[in-house]
C-alpha positions, 0 to 999 in steps of 0.5 A: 526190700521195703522197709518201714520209714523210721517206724518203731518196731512194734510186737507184730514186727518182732513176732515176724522177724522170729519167724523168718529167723526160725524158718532161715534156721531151719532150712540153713542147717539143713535137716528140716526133719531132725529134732534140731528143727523141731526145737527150733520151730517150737521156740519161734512160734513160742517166741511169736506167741508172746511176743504177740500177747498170745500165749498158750502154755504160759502168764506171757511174760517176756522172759527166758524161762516162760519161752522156754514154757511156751515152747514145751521144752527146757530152759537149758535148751535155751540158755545152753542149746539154742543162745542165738535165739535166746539172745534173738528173744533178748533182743526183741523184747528190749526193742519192743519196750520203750526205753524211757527218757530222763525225767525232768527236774519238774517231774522228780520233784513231783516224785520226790514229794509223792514219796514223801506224801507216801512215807508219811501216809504210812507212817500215819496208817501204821500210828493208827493201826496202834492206836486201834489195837491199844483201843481193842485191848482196852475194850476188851479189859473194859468188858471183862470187868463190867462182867465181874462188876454185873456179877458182885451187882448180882450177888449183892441183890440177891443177899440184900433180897435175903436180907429184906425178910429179917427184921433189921433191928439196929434201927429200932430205938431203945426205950429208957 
């Protein structure tokens, strides 16, 4: 049996060694014919599918509930029915995702200061958020009142226009 020299398995890996266990299943129980084997082989070409990034019935992600999609059948065929391929599929993902090393302190530092660089950019979006809205609301006030001062204007010139044409007799002086 040839095996790759400490290579780590990638999804093209995962997606054959679910196909081998699907098709040991079936033939292990022995009824290729039954809707066990049914299920089984739609749950490892589902399982293939996703694990490749190929996806036909569902978004792809890697969880039990969009293999179960994948597969066209039920959650609880998975989670009740068929756990070893439930904890098979588990397994896989978790092989093909890289478990991440510990940061060093350089690099937390780093982080800690982009989430403080965050915070307070946040905090300054939301001051002037407020500030815009204060200064709408303003604006807002501001405008109905040039309204109300454009009609008295308006009303004003039109009584100092009747006026004009009556003689304004307070200005004339008396004789004595």
């Amino acid at each position: 049996m040839n095996t790759p020299a400490a290579a780590a398995p990638g999804p093209r890996d995962g997606a054959a060694l679910a196909e081998l266990v699907g098709e040991a299943l079936t033939h292990a129980q022995g009824h290729a014919d039954t809707e066990d084997a049914a299920e089984i082989r739609a749950i490892t070409d589902a399982m293939v599918r996703l694990l490749i990034g190929a996806p036909l019935h569902s978004d792809g992600k890697l969880t039990i509930v969009f293999l179960a999609t994948e597969a066209g059948l039920r959650r609880n065929k998975l989670t009740h029915k068929h756990t070893g391929l439930k904890d098979l599929f588990y397994g896989l993902v978790k092989a093909r995702t890289p478990v991440p090393e510990a940061l060093p302190d350089s690099a937390r530092a780093r982080a800690a200061k982009q989430q403080q660089d965050l915070a307070r950019v946040r905090a300054e979006r939301d001051d002037l958020r407020g500030q815009a809205q204060l200064l709408a609301r303003i604006v807002h006030v501001l405008e109905i009142e040039n309204s109300k001062l454009k009609e008295t204007n308006a009303a004003l010139e039109q009584q100092v226009a009747t006026h004009a044409s009556v003689p304004d007799l307070t200005s004339r002086r008396r004789r004595p």
